[in-house]
C-alpha positions as CSV (number, residue, x, y, z in Angstrom):
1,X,48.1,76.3,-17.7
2,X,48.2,73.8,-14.6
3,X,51.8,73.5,-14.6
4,X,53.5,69.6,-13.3
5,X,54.4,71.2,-10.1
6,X,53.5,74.4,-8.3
7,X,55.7,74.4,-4.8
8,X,53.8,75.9,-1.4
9,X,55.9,78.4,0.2
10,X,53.3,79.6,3.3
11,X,55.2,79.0,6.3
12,X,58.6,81.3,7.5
13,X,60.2,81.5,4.2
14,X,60.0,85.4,3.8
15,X,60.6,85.9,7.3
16,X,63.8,83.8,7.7
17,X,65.2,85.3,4.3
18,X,64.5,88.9,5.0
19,X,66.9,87.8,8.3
20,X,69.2,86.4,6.3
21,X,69.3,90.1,4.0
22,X,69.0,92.0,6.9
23,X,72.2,90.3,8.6
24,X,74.2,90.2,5.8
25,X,74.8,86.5,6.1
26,X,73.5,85.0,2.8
27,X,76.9,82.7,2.3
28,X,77.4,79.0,3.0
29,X,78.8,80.2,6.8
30,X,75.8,81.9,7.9
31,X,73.9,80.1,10.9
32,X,70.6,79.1,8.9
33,X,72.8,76.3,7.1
34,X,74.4,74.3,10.5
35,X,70.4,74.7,11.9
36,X,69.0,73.2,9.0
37,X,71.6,70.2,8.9
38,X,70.8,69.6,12.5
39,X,66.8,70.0,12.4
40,X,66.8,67.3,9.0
41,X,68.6,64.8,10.6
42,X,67.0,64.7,13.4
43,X,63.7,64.4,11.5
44,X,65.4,61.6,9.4
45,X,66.9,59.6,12.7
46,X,70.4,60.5,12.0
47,X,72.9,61.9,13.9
48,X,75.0,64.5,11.0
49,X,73.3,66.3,8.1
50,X,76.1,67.6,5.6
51,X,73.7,70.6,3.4
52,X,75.1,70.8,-0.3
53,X,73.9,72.6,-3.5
54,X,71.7,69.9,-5.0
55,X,70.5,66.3,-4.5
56,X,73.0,65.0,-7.6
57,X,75.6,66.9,-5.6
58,X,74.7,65.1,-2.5
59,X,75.3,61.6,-4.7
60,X,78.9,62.6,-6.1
61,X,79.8,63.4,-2.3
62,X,78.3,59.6,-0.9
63,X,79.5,57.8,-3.5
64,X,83.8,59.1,-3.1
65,X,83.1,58.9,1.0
66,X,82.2,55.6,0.2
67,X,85.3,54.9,-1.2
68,X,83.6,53.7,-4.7
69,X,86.8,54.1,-7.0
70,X,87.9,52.4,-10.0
71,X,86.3,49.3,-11.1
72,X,83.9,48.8,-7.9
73,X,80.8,47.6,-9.2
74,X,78.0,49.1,-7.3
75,X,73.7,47.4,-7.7
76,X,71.2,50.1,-8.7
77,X,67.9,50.1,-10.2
78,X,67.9,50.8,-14.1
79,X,64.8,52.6,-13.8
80,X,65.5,56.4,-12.1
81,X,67.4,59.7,-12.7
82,X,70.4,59.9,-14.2
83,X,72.3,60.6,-11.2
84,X,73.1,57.7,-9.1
85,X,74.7,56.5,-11.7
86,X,76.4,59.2,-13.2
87,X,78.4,59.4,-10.1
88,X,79.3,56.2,-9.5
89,X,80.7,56.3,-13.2
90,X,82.4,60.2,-12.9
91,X,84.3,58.0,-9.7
92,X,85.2,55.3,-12.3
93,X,83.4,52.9,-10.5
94,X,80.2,50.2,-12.6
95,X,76.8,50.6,-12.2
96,X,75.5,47.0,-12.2
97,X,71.7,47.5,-13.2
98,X,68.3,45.4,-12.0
99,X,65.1,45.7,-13.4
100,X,61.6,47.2,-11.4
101,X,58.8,45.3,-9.4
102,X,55.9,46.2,-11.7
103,X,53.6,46.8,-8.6
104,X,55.5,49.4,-6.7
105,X,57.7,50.1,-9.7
106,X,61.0,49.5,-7.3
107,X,63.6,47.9,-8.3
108,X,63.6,43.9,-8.1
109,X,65.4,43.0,-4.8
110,X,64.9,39.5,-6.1
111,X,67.6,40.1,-9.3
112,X,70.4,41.5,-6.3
113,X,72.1,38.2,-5.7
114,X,72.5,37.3,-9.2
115,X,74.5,40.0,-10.1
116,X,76.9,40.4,-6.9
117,X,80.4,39.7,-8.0
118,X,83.6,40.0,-6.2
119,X,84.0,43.4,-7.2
120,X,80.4,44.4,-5.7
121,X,81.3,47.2,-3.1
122,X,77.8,48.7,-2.5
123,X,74.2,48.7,-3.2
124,X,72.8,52.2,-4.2
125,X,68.9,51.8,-3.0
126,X,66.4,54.3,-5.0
127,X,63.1,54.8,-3.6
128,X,60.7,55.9,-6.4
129,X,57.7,58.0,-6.8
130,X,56.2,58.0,-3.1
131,X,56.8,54.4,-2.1
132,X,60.1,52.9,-0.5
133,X,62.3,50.0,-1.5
134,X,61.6,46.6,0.6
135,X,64.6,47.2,2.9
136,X,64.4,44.8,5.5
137,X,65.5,41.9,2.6
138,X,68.1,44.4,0.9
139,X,70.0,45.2,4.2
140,X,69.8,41.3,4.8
141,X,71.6,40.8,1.5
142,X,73.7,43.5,2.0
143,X,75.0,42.3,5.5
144,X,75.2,38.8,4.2
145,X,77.9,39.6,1.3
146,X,79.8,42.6,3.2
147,X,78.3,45.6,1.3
148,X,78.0,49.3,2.0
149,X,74.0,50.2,1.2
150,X,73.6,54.1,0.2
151,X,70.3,55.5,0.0
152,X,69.0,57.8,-2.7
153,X,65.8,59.0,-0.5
154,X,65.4,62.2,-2.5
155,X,61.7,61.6,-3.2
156,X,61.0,60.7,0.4
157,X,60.8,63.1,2.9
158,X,58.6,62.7,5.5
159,X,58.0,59.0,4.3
160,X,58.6,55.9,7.0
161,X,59.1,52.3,6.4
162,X,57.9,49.8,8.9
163,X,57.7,53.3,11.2
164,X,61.6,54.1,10.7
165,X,62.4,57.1,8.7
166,X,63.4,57.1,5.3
167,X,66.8,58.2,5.1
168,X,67.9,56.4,8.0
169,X,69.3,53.1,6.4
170,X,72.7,52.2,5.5
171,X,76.3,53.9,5.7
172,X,74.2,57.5,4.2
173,X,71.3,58.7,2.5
174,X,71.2,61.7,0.1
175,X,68.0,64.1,0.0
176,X,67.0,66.5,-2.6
177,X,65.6,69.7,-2.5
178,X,64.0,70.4,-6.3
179,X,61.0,72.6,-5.9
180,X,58.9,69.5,-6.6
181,X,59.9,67.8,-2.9
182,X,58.1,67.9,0.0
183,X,61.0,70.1,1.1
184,X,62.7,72.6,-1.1
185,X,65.4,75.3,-1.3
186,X,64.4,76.2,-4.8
187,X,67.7,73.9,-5.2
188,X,69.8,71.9,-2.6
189,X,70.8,68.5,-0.9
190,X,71.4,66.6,2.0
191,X,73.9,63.8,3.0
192,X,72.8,62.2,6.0
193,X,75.1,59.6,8.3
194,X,75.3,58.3,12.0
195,X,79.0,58.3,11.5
196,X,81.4,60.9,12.5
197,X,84.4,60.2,10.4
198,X,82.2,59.7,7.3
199,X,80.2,63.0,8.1
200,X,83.6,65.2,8.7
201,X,84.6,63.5,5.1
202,X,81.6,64.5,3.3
203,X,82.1,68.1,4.7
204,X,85.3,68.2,3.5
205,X,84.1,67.0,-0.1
206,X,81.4,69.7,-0.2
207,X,83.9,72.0,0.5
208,X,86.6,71.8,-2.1
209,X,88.5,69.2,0.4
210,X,90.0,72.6,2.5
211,X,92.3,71.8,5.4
212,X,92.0,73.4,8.7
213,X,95.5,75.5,9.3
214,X,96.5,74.9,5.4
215,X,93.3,76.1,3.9
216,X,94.6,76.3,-0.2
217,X,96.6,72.9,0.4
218,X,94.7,70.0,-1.1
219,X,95.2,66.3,-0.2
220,X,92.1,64.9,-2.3
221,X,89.7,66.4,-4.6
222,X,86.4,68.1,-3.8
223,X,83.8,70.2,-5.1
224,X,82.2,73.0,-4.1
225,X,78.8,72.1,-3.5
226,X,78.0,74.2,-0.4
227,X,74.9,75.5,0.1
228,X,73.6,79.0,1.0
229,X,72.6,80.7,3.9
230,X,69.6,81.5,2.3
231,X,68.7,78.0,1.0
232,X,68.9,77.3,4.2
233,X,66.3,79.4,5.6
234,X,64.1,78.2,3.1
235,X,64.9,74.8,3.9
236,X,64.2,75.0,7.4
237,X,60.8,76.9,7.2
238,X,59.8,74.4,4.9
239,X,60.8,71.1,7.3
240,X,58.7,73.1,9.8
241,X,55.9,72.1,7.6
242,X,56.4,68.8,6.6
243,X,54.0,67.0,8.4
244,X,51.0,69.2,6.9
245,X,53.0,68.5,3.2
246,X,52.8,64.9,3.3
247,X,49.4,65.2,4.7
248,X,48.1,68.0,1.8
249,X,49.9,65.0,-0.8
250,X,48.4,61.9,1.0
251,X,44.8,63.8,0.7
252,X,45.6,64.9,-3.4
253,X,46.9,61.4,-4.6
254,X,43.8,59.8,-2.3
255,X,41.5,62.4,-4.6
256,X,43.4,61.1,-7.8
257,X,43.1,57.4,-6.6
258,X,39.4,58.1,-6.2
259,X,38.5,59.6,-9.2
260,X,40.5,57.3,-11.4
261,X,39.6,54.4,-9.9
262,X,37.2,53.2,-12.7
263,X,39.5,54.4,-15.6
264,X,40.0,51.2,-18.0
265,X,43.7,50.3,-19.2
266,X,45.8,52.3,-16.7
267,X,47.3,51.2,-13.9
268,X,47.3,53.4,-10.8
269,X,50.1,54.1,-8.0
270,X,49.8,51.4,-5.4
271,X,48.7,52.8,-2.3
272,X,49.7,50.9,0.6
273,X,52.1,47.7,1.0
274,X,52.7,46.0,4.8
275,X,55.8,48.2,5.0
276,X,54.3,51.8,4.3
277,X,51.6,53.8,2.8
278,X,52.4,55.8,-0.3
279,X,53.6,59.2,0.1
280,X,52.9,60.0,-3.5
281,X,55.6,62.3,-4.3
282,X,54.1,62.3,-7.5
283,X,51.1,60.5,-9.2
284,X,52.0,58.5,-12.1
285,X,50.4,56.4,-14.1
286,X,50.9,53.7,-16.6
287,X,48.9,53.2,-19.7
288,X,47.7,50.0,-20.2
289,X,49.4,47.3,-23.7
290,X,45.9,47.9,-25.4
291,X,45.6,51.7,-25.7
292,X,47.2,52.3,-28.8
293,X,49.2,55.8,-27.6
294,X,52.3,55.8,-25.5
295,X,52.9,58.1,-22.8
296,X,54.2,60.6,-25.2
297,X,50.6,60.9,-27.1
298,X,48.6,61.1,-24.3
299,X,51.1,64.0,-22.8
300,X,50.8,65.5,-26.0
301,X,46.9,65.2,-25.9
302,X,47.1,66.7,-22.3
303,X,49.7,69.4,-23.2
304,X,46.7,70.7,-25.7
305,X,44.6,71.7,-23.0
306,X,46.8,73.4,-21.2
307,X,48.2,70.9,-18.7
308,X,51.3,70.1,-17.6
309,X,52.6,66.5,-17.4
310,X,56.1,64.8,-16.9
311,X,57.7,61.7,-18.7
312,X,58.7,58.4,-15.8
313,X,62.6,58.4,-16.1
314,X,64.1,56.6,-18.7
315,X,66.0,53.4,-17.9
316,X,70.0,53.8,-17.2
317,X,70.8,51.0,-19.5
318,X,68.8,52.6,-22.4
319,X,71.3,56.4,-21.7
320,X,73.1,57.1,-25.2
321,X,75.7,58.4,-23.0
322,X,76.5,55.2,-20.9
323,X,76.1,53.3,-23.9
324,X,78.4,55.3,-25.9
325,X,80.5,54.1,-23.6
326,X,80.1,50.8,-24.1
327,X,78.3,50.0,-20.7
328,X,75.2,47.9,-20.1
329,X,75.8,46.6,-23.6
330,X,73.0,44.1,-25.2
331,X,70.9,44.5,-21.7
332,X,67.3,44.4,-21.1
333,X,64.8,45.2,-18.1
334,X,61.7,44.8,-19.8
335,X,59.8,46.1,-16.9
336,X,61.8,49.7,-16.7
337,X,61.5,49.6,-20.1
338,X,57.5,49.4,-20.2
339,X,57.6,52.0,-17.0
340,X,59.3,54.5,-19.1
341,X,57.7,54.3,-22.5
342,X,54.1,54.0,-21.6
343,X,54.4,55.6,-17.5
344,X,53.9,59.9,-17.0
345,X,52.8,61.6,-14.1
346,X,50.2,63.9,-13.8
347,X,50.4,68.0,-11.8
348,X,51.2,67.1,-8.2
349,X,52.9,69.8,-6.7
350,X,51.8,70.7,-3.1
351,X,50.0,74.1,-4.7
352,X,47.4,71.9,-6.8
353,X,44.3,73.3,-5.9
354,X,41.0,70.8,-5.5
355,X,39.4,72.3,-8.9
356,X,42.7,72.1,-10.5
357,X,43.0,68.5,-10.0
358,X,39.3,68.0,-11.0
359,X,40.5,69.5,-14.0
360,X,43.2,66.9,-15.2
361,X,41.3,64.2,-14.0
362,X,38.5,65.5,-16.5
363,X,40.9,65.9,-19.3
364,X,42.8,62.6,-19.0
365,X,40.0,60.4,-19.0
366,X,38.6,62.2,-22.3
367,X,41.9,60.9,-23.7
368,X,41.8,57.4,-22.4
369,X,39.3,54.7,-23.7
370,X,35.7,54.3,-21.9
371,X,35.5,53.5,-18.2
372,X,34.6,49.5,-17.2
């Protein structure tokens, strides 16, 4: 089997958990957790990192430091995980959806405008699959109509745009650390922010909202979504080798690019813009209107020789459970909507080997109609 994702752990890993063990200190107060904080966001530009127990996490705790509450609208892109909107809804606030770019697969910065009402309190950026949002137009907008920007830059670790850091735009930006990032802790998150009052609020959040002097007396609500000592250690051996990560994925979705470069009726990851070249968190692909399979029959196809694939995220707007809700009722974004039926993406973990990747390239293209 060559599963979706196989995660590199070859740097400090062993070493800083076996510390961890050895010291006792495996909790959220041990001393890997505030050096990890500090070494991310530096790496992202920022000046606090606030560590939590997953990337979804990370969202629920910048979205109520936000102040998002009931009946704030807030812009997102229809097509992406579940979890940016999921917690603006859990805060009672209204995702207000835009369709992709079909290039980068991004969402459509030129649908923002149009749907900014006076109840618009923020725009919730996603950056997908390796390449970032256009932000130098969204931040315009956003100054423009008085909006807070948070950034979902889980995908993007060690990515820049126009040279600046992802991760370093807006009031925050929230990180995951799923075993198929550039970074992981097996599980974790990251809430990033320049400012001090947001930061110490966010720490509070993460930490069931305990005060200092009354710690069992609650003035808000919080969760616990602190992170382990020994997450931690993982984490930061694994930022120590993030430059060699993005270069190890640069040099597999390159080898992809290259040897699927003549494949008829798919379309490919783009793999530069003026703003940045692709980090390719993953490599999708999209199938092209005249093969007669969706993505589900060619993953199927794929899954019978024994490799692993993943489905592109399905559109927000399309969720039984928002709908059952009666959100996003009657809407359509015809391009998320293509992205999810007929897009997958193929193994792309940092542990792919070079034959392994031969491999799948071999296998999809005896699935896919003859080459040009």
């Amino acid at each position: 089997m060559i599963p979706v994702n196989t995660p590199l752990l070859d740097g400090n890993e062993r070493e800083y958990l076996l510390e961890c063990i050895d010291s006792g200190w495996i909790s959220n107060e041990g001393p890997f957790v505030a050096r990890f904080e500090q070494a991310f966001a530096e790496t992202v530009g920022r000046k606090h990192g606030v560590a939590c127990a997953n990337g979804s996490g990370a969202l629920d705790i910048a979205v109520a430091a936000a102040g998002i509450g009931p009946g704030d609208e807030v812009i997102m892109p229809t097509f992406t995980i579940i979890s940016p909107a999921a917690s603006v809804v859990r805060a009672g606030g209204v995702p207000v959806l835009v369709d992709s770019d079909p290039v980068t697969w991004n969402m459509n910065l030129g649908q923002i405008e149009a749907k900014i009402s006076p109840r618009t309190k923020a725009i919730l950026v996603v950056h997908l699959y390796g390449l970032p949002v256009d932000m130098d137009p969204l931040l315009e907008i956003a100054e423009r109509h008085g909006l807070i920007v948070i950034e979902d830059a889980a995908e993007m670790h060690g990515q820049t745009y126009r040279g600046q850091p992802c991760g370093s735009f807006g009031l925050m930006s929230t990180f995951s650390f799923y075993p198929n990032k550039h970074i992981t802790c097996g599980e974790g998150g990251m809430v990033v922010t320049d400012d001090d009052d947001v930061a110490e609020h966010c720490r509070r959040l993460r930490n069931l909202c305990f005060q200092p002097g009354r710690r069992f007396v609650h003035e808000e609500l919080g969760w616990n979504y602190r992170m382990t000592n020994m997450q931690a250690a993982i984490g930061l051996a694994q930022l120590e080798r993030l430059d060699a990560h993005v270069q190890r994925k640069r040099a597999m979705g390159t080898a992809y690019q290259t040897a699927l470069s003549d494949t008829a009726n798919i379309q490919l990851p783009l793999a530069t813009t003026d703003y940045a070249e692709n980090i390719y968190w993953v490599f999708g692909i999209v199938l092209g209107t005249n093969i007669d399979q969706d993505a589900a029959g060619i993953m199927q196809q794929l899954a019978n020789q024994a490799i692993g694939t993943r489905p592109f995220f399905w559109p927000i707007h399309e969720q039984p459970v928002f709908l059952n809700q009666n959100l996003f009722t009657n809407e359509s974004y015809p391009v998320a909507e293509t992205l999810a039926r007929r897009g997958f993406y193929l193994p792309s973990g940092l542990g792919l080997s070079t034959d392994d990747l031969s491999e799948v390239v071999t296998a999809l293209r005896g699935c896919l109609p003859a080459t040009r």
